[in-house]
C-alpha positions in Angstrom: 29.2 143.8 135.3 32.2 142.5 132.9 31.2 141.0 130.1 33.3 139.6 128.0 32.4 140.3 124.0 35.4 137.8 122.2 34.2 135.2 121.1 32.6 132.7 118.6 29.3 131.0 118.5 30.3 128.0 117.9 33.5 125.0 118.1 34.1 125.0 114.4 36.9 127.6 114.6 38.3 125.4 117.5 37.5 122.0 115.8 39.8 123.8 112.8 42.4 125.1 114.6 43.2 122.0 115.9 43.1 119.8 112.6 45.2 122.8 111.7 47.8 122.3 114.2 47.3 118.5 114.1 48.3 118.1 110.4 49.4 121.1 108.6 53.0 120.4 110.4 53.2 117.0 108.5 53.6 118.7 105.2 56.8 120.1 106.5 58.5 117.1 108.5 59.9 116.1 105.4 61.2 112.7 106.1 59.8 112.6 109.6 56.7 112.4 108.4 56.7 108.7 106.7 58.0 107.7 110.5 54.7 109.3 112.0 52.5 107.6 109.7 53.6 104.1 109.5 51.8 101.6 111.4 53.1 98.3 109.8 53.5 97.3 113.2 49.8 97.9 114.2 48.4 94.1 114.5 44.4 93.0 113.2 43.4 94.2 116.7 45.0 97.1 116.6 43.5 97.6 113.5 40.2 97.5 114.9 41.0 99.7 117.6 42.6 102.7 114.9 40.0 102.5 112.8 37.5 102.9 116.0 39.7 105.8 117.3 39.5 107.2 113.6 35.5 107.5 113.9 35.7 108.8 117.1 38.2 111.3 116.1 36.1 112.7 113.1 33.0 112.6 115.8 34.8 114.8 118.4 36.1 117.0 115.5 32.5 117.7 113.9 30.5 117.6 117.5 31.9 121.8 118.3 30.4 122.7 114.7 27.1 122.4 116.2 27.9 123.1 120.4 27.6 126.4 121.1 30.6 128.2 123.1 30.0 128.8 126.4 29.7 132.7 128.2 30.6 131.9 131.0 33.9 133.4 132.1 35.6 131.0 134.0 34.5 128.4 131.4 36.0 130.6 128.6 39.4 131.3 130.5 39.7 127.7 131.6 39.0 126.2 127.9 41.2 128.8 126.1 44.0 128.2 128.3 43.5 124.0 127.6 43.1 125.0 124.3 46.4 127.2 123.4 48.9 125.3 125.8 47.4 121.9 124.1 48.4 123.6 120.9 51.2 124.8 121.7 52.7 122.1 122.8 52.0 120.0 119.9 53.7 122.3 117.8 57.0 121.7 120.0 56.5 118.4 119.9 56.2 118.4 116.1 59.4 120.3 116.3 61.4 117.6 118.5 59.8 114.7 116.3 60.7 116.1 113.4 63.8 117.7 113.9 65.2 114.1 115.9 66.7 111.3 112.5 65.1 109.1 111.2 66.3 105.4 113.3 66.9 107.5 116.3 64.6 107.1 119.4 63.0 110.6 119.6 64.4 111.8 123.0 64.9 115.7 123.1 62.5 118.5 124.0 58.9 117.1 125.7 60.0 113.8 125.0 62.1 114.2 127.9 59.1 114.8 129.9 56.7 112.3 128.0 57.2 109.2 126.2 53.9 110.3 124.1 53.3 114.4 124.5 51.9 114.7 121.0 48.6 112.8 122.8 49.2 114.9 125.9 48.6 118.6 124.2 46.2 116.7 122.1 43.9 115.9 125.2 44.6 119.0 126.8 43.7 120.9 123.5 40.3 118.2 123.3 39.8 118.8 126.9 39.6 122.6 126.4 37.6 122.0 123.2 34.7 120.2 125.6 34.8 122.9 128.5 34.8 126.0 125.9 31.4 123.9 124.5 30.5 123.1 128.0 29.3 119.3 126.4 29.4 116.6 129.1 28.7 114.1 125.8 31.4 115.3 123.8 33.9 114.8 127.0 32.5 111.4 127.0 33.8 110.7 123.5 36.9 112.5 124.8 37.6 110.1 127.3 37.1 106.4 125.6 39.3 107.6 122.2 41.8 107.8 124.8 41.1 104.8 126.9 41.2 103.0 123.5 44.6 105.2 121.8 46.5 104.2 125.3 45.5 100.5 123.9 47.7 101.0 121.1 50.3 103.0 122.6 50.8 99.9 124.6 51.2 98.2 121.0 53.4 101.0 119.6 55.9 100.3 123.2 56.5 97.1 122.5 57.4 97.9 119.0 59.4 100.2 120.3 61.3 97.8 122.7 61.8 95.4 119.7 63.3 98.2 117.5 65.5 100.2 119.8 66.0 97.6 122.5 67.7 98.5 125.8 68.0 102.2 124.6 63.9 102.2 124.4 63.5 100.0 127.6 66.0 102.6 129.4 64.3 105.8 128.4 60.5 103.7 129.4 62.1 103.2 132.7 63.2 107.6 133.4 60.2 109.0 131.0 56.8 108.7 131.9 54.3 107.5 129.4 52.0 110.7 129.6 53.1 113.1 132.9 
């Protein structure tokens, strides 16, 4: 029977690869960068919700450190290929964020596909994450920091609408907010 031999014991390889891809492209978005981090329009709710989906965060991102990866095959082909395209694609999407000036609605690349697909690779990355560490609990997490980020992406669209105006509302009406 095949076995398959690659791989590693546990998620903290994947748990770092991802921060890795997360952040690491910040340090070269040069101006883009202060864009992606400002949230002077986040309200006191939103507030609450960020800093809920920042605990959340850090708790899916230490959880693989102690799951073991799974040895199953299909489980391991499935995950990786979540895993990589979820990567991937937020390196593009770095690349079309960063590479779009600042004051211009970011339209080029996946954003013609997805008004958010930094959080689209993100889950799908996440998503692989939880199958590779076959954890129903860590999937669980998964799923509520994104029922809770999709609250404030509602937040960031209507700062969006207020900022860009008819250009926003225009690309919202022909781009889909995930797929």
């Amino acid at each position: 029977m095949f076995e398959l031999y690659f791989t590693i014991e546990n998620g903290r390889i994947l748990s770092l690869v991802f921060l890795f891809v997360s952040y690491v492209p910040m340090i070269f978005g040069g101006k883009g960068t202060s864009r992606l981090v400002d949230f002077s329009w986040i309200d006191k709710n939103g507030e609450k919700l960020s800093t809920l989906i920042l605990l959340l965060y850090i708790l899916i991102l230490i959880a693989p450190v102690f799951l073991e990866i799974t040895h199953i095959i299909m489980l391991l082909v499935l995950g990786y290929a979540f895993f990589i395209c979820g990567c991937i694609g937020i390196c593009i999407c770095y690349l079309n964020y960063f590479t779009t000036p600042l004051g211009q609605l970011i339209r080029k690349g996946m954003y013609q596909i997805s008004r958010n697909p930094i959080y689209v690779f993100s889950l799908a990355a996440l998503i692989g994450i939880a199958i590779l560490c076959e954890s129903i609990l860590l999937s669980v997490f998964i799923v509520i920091y994104f029922i809770i980020q999709h609250h404030i992406i509602k937040k960031e669209e209507r700062f969006c609408e207020d900022n860009f105006g008819e250009e926003y509302i225009q690309y919202k009406n022909k781009t889909r907010r995930y797929l």
